[in-house]
C-alpha positions in Angstrom: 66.7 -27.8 -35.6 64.6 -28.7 -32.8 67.7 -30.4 -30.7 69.1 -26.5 -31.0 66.2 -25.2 -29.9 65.9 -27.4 -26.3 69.8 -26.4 -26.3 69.4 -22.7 -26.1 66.7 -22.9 -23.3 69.7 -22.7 -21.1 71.7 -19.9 -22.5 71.3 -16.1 -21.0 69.4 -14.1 -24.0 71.2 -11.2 -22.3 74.7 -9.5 -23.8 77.6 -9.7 -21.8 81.5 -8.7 -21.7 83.7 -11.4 -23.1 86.9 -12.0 -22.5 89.0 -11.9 -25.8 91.5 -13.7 -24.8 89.3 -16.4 -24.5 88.0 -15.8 -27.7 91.1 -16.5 -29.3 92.6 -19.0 -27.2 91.8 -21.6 -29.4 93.3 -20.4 -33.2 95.3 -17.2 -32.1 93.5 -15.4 -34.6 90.5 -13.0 -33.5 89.6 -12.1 -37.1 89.5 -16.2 -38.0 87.6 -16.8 -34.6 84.8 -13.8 -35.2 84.4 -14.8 -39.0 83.6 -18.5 -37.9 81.1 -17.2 -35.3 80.1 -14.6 -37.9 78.9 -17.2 -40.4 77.6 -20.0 -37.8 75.0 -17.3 -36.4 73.8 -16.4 -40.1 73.4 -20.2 -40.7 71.1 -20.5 -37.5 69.8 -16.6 -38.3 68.4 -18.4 -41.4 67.2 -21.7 -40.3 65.3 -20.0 -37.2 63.4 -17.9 -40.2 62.7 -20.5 -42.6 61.3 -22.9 -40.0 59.4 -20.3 -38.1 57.9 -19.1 -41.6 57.1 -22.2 -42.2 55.1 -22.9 -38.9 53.6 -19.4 -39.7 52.1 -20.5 -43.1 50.2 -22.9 -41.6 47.9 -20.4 -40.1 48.1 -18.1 -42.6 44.3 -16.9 -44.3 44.6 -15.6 -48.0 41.7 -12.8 -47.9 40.5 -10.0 -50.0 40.3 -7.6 -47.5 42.6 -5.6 -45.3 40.1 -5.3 -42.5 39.4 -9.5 -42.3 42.9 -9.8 -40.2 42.9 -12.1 -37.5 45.0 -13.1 -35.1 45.4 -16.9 -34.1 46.0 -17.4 -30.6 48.5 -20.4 -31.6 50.2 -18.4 -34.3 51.0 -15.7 -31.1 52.7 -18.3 -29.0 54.7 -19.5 -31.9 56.0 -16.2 -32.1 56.8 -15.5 -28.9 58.5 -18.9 -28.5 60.9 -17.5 -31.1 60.9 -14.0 -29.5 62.3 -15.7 -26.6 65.0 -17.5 -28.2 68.7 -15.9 -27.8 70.4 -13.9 -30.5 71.6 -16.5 -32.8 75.2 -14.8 -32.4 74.5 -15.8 -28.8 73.9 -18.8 -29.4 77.1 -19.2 -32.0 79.7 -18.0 -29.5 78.5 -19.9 -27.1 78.8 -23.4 -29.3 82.4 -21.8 -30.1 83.2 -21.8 -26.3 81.9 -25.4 -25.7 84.0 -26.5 -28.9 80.9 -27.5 -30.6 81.4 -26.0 -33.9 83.9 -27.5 -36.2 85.0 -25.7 -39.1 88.0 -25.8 -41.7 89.6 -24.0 -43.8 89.1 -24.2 -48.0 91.7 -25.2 -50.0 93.0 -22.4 -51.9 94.5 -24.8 -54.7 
C-alpha cells in the first residue's frame, strides 16, 4: 500500500471533465470500462480504511469516561495525511489511463 500512496502524491485531488472517448478507447465498452474502475476504487476505498484504522488503533485510549477524550497530535497528522489523499475513484481512473490496471473477464462455464 505504501508504493500507492508515494504514487498518488502526484495526482490532482480535484474533479475534472473526461473525455469519454478516451475512456473507452481501450475495450469499446463504457459500461465494461466504468465497472472495472468501479471495483478497483472500492478495492483501494477499502485498503485506505483498514490501514488507516489500523494506524489509528495504535493511539487509541479505552476510557470510562466521555469527558477523558484526547486528541494526539500524531493521530491528527495521520489523518490529515489521508484527508489529503485523492478520491480513490481518482486515483482508479487514473491507473486505467496509464494502463496500470489489468483485469479479465470470469469464465462463465
Amino acid at each position: 500500500m505504501s508504493d500507492i500512496k508515494s504514487r498518488v502524491q502526484m495526482i490532482d485531488p480535484n474533479i475534472s471533465p473526461r473525455n469519454l472517448e478516451e475512456l473507452v478507447s481501450k475495450n469499446y465498452n463504457m459500461y465494461e470500462t466504468l465497472t472495472v474502475i468501479t471495483k478497483r476504487a472500492n478495492q483501494l476505498s477499502q485498503d485506505l480504511k483498514t490501514e488507516l484504522h489500523g494506524k489509528l488503533e495504535e493511539f487509541a485510549i479505552t476510557s470510562e469516561t466521555i469527558e477523558e477524550i484526547q486528541e494526539n497530535k500524531e493521530q491528527v497528522e495521520i489523518s490529515k495525511f489521508y484527508e489529503k489523499l485523492p478520491n480513490p475513484v481518482l486515483i482508479a481512473m487514473n491507473e486505467y489511463l496509464n494502463d496500470e490496471l489489468e483485469y479479465r473477464h470470469r469464465n462463465e462455464d
